[in-house]
PyMOL commands that place a pseudoatom at each C-alpha (Angstrom):
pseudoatom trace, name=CA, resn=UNK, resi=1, chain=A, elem=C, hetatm=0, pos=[71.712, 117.902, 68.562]
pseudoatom trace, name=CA, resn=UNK, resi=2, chain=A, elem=C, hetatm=0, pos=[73.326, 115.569, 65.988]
pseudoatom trace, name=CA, resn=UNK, resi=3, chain=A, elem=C, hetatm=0, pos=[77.014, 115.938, 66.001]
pseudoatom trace, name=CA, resn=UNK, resi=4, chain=A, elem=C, hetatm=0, pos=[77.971, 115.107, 61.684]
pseudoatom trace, name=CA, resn=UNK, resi=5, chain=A, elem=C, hetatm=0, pos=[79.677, 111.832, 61.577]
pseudoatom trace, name=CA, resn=UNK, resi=6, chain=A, elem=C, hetatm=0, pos=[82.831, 113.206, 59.409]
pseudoatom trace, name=CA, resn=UNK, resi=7, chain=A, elem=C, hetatm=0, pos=[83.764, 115.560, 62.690]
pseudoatom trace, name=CA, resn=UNK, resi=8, chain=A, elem=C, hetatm=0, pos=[83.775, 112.511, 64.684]
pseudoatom trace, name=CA, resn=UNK, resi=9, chain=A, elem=C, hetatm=0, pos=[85.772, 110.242, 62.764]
pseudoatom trace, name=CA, resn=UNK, resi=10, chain=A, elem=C, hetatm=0, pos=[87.709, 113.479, 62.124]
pseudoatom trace, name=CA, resn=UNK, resi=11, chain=A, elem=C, hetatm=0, pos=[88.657, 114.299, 66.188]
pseudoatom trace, name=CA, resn=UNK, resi=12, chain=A, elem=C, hetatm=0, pos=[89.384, 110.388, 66.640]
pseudoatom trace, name=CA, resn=UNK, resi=13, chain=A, elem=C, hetatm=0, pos=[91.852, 110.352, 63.731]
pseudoatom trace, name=CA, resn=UNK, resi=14, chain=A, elem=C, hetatm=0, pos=[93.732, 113.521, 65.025]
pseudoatom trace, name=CA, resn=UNK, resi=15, chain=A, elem=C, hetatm=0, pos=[93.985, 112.066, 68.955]
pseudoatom trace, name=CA, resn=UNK, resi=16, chain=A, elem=C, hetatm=0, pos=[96.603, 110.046, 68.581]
pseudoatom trace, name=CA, resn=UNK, resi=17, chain=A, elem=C, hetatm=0, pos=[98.247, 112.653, 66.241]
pseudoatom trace, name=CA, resn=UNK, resi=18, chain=A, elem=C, hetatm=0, pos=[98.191, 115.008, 68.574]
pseudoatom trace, name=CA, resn=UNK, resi=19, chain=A, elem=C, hetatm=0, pos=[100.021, 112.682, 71.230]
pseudoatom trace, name=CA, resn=UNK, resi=20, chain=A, elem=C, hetatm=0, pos=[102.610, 111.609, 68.906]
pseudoatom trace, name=CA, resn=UNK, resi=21, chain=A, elem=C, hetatm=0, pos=[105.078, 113.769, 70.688]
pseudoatom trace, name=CA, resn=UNK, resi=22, chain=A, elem=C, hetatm=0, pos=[104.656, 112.788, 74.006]
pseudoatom trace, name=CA, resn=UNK, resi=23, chain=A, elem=C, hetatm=0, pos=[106.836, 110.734, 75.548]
pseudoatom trace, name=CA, resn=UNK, resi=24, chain=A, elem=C, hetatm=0, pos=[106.803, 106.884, 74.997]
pseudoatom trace, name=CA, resn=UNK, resi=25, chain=A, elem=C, hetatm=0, pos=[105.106, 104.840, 77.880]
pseudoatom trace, name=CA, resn=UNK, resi=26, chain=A, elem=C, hetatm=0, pos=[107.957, 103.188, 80.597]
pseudoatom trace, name=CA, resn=UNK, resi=27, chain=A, elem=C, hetatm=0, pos=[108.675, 99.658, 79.979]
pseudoatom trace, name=CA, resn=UNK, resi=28, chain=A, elem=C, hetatm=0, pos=[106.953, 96.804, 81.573]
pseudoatom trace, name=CA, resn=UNK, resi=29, chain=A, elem=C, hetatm=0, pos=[108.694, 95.232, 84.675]
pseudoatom trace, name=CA, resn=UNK, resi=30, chain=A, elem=C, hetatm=0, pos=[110.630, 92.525, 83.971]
pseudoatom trace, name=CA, resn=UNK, resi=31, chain=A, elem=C, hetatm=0, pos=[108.644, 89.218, 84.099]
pseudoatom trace, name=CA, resn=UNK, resi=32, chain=A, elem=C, hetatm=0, pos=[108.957, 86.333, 86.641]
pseudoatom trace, name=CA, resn=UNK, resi=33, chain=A, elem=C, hetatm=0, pos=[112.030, 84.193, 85.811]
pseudoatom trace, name=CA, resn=UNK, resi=34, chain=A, elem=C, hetatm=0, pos=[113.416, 86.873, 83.856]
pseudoatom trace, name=CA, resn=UNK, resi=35, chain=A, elem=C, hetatm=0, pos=[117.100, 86.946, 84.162]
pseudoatom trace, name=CA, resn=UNK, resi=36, chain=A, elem=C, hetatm=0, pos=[117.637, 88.257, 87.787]
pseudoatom trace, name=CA, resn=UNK, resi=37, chain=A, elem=C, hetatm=0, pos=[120.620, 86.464, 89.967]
pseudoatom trace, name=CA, resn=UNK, resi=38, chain=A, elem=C, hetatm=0, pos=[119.475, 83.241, 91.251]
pseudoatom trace, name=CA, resn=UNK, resi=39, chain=A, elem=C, hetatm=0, pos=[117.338, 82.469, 88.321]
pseudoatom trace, name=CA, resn=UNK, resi=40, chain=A, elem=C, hetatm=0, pos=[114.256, 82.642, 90.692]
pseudoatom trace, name=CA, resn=UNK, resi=41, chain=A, elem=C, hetatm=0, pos=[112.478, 86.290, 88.949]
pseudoatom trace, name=CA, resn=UNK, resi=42, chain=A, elem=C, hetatm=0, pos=[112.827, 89.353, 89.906]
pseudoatom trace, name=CA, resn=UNK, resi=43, chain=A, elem=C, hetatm=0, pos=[114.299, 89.872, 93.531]
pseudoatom trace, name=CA, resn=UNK, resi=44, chain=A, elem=C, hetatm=0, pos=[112.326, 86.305, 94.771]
pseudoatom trace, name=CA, resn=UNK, resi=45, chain=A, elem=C, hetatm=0, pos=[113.692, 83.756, 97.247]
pseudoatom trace, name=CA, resn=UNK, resi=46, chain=A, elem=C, hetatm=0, pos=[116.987, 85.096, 99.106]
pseudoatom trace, name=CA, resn=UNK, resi=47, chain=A, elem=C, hetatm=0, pos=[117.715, 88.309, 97.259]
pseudoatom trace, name=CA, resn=UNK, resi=48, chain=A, elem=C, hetatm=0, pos=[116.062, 91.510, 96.974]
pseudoatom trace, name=CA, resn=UNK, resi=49, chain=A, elem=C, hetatm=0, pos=[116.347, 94.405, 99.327]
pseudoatom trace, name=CA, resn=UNK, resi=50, chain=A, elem=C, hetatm=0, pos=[116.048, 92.437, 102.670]
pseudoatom trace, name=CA, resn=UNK, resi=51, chain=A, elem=C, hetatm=0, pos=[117.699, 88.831, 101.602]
pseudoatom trace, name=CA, resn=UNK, resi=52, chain=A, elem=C, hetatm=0, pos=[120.619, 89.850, 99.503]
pseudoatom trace, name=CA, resn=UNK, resi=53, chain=A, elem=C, hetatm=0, pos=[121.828, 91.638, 96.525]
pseudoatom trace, name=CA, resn=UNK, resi=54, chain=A, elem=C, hetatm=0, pos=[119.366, 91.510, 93.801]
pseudoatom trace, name=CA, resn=UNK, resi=55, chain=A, elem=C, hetatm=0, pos=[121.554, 92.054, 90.348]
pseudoatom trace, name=CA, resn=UNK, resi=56, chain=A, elem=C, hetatm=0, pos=[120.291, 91.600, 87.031]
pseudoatom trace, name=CA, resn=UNK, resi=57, chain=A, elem=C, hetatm=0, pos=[121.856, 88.625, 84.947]
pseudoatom trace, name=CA, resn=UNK, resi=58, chain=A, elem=C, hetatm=0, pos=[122.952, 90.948, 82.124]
pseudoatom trace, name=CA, resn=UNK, resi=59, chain=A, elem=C, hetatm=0, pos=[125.746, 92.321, 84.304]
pseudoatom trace, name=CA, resn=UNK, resi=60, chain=A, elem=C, hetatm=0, pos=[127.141, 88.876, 83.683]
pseudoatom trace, name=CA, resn=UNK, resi=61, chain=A, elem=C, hetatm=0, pos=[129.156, 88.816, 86.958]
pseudoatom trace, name=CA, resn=UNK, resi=62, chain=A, elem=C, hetatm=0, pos=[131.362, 86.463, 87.812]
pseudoatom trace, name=CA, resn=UNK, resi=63, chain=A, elem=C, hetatm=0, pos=[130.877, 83.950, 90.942]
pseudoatom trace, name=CA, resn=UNK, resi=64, chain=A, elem=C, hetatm=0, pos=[133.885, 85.501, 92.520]
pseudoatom trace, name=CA, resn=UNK, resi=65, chain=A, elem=C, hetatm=0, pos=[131.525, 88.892, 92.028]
pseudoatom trace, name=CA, resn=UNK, resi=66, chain=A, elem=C, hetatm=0, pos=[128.759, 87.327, 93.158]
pseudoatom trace, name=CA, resn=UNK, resi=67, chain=A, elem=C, hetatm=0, pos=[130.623, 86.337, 96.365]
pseudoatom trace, name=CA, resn=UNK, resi=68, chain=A, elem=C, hetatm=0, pos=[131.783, 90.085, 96.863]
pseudoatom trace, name=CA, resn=UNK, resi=69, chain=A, elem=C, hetatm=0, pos=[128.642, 91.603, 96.690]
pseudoatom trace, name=CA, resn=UNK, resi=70, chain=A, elem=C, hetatm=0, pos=[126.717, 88.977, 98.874]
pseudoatom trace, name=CA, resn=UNK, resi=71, chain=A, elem=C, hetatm=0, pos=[129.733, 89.769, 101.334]
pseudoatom trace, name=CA, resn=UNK, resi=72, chain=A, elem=C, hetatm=0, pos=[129.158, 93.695, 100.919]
pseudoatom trace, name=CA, resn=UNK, resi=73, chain=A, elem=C, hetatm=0, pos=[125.460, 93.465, 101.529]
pseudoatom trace, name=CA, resn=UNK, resi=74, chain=A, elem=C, hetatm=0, pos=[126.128, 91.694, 104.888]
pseudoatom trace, name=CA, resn=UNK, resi=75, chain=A, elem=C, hetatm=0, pos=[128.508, 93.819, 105.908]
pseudoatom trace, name=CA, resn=UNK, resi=76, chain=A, elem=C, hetatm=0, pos=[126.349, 96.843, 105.570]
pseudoatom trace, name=CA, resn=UNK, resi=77, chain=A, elem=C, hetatm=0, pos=[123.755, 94.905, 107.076]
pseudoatom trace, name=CA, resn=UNK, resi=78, chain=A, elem=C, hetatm=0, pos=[125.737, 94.256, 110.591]
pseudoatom trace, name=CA, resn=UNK, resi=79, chain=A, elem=C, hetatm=0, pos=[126.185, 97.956, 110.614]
pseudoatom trace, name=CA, resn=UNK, resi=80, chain=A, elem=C, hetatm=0, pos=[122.812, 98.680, 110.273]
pseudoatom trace, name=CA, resn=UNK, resi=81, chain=A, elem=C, hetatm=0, pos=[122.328, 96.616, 113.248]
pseudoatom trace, name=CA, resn=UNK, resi=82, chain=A, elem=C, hetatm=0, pos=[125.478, 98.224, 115.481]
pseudoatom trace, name=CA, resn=UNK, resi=83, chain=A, elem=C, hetatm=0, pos=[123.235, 101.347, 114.982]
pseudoatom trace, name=CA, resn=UNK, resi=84, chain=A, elem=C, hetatm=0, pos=[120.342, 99.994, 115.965]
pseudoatom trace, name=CA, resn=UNK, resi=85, chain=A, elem=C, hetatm=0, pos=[119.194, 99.214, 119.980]
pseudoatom trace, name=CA, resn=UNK, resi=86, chain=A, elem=C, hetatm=0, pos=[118.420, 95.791, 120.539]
pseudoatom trace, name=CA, resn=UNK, resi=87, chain=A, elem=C, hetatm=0, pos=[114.650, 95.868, 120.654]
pseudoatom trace, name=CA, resn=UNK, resi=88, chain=A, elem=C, hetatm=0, pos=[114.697, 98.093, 117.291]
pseudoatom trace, name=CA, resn=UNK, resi=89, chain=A, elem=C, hetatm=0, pos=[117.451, 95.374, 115.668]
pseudoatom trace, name=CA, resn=UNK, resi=90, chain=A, elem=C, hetatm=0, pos=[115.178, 92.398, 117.063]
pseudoatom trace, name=CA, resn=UNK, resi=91, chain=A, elem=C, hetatm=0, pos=[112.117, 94.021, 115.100]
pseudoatom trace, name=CA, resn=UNK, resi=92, chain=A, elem=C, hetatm=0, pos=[114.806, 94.150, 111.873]
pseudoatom trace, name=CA, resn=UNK, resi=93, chain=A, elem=C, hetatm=0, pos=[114.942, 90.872, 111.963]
pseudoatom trace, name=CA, resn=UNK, resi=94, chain=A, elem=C, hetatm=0, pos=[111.593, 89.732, 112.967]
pseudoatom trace, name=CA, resn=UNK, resi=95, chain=A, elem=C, hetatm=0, pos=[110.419, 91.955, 109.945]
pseudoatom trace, name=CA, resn=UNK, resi=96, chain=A, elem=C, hetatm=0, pos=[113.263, 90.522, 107.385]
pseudoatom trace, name=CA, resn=UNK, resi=97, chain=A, elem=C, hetatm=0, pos=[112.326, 86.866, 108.745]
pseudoatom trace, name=CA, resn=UNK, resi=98, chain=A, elem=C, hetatm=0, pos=[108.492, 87.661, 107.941]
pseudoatom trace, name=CA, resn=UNK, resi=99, chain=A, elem=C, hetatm=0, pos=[109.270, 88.849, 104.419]
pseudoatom trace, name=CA, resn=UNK, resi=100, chain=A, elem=C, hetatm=0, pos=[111.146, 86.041, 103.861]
pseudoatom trace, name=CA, resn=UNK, resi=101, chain=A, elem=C, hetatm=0, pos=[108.176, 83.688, 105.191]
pseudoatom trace, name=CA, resn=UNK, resi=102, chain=A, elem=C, hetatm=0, pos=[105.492, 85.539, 103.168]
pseudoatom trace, name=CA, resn=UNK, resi=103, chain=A, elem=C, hetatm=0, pos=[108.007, 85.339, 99.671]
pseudoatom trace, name=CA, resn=UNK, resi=104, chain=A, elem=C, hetatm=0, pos=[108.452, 81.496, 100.439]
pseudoatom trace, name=CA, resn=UNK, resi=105, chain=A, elem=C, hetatm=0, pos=[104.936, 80.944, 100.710]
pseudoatom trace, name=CA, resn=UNK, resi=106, chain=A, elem=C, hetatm=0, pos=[104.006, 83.364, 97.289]
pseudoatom trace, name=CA, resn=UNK, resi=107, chain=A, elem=C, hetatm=0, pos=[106.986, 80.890, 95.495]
pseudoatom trace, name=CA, resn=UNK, resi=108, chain=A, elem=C, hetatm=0, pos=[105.520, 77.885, 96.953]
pseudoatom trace, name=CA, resn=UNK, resi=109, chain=A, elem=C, hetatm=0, pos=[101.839, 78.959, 95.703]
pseudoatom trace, name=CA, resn=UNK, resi=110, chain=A, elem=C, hetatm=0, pos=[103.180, 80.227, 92.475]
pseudoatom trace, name=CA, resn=UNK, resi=111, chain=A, elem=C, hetatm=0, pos=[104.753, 76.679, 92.109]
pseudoatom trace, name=CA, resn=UNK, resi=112, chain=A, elem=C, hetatm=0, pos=[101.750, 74.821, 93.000]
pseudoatom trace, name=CA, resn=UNK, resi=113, chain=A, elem=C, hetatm=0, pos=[99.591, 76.786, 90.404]
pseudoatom trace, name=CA, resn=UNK, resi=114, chain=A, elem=C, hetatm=0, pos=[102.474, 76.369, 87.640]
pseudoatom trace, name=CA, resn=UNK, resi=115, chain=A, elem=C, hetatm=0, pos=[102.218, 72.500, 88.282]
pseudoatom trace, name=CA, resn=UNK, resi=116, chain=A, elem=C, hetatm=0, pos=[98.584, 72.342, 87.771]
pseudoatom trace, name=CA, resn=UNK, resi=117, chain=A, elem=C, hetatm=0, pos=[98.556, 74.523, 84.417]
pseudoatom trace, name=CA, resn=UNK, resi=118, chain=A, elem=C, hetatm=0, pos=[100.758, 72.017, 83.488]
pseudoatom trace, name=CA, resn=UNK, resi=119, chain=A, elem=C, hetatm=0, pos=[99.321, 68.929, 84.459]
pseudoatom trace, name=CA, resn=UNK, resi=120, chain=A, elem=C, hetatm=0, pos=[96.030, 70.650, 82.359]
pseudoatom trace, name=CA, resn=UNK, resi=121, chain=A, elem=C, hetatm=0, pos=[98.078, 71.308, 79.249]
pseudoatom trace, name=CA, resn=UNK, resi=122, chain=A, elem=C, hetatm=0, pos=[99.190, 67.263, 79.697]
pseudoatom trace, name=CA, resn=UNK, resi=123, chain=A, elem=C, hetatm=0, pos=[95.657, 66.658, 80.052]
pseudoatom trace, name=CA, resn=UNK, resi=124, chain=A, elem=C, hetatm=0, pos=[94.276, 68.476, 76.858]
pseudoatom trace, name=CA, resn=UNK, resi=125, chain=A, elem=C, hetatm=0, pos=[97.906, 67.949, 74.495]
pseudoatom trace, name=CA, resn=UNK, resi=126, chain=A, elem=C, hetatm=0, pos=[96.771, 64.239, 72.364]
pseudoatom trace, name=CA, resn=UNK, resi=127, chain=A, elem=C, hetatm=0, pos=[98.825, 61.142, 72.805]
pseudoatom trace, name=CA, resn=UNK, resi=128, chain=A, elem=C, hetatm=0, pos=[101.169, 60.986, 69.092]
pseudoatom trace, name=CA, resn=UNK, resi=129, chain=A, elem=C, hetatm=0, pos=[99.654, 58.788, 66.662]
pseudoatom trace, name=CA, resn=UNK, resi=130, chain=A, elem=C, hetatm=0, pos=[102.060, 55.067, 67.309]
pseudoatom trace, name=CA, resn=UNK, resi=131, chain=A, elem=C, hetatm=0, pos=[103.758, 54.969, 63.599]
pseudoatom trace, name=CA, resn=UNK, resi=132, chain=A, elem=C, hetatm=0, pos=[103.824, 51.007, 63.096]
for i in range(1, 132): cmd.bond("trace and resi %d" % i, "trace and resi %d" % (i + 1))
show_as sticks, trace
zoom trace
């Protein structure tokens, strides 16, 4: 059966039309380097749920701030570990100190590739023509 071109083009004209109400897709995550505390991405290096406060850079705190909420997350931290027994704090920490290990090594790879994309770009960009 031959479906008549003018009802296809039709139904693919009305799709989005009839979508147009929906709600808009969620943003994108922020990318990496993109204004978190630190400077270092989203939640990377020290901060992020298990290393420290991760705040976004458009809170524009103050060092003094920053200091207070570092502070804050440590204290909640040693509480979390007065509730604990030792052998369940002593896997905490053996945990926290592994996803610290794995984020070092995923910065230390991510810098590695970064250098050699831009060692290529040297490679291809042409020397500037000497003006005599």
């Amino acid at each position: 059966m031959k479906v008549p071109y003018a009802l296809v083009i039709a139904s693919l004209l009305l799709v989005p039309l009839a979508h147009a109400d929906s709600k808009p897709a969620p943003s994108a995550p922020p990318a990496m380097g993109s204004g978190m505390m630190h400077g270092d991405g989203p939640c990377m290096k020290d901060n992020g749920p298990m290393g420290g406060p991760c705040m976004p850079d458009d809170l524009k705190l103050s060092a003094d701030q920053k200091q207070k909420i570092e502070a804050i997350h440590e204290e909640a931290h040693q509480k979390v570990l007065k509730v604990l027994t030792p052998e369940q704090a002593a896997k905490m920490e053996e945990h926290r100190k592994a996803m610290m290990d794995r984020k070092t090594d995923h910065m230390d790879k991510h810098a590695d590739h970064m250098k050699k994309r831009a060692d290529k770009m040297k490679e291809r960009t042409p020397e500037p023509a000497k003006v005599q």
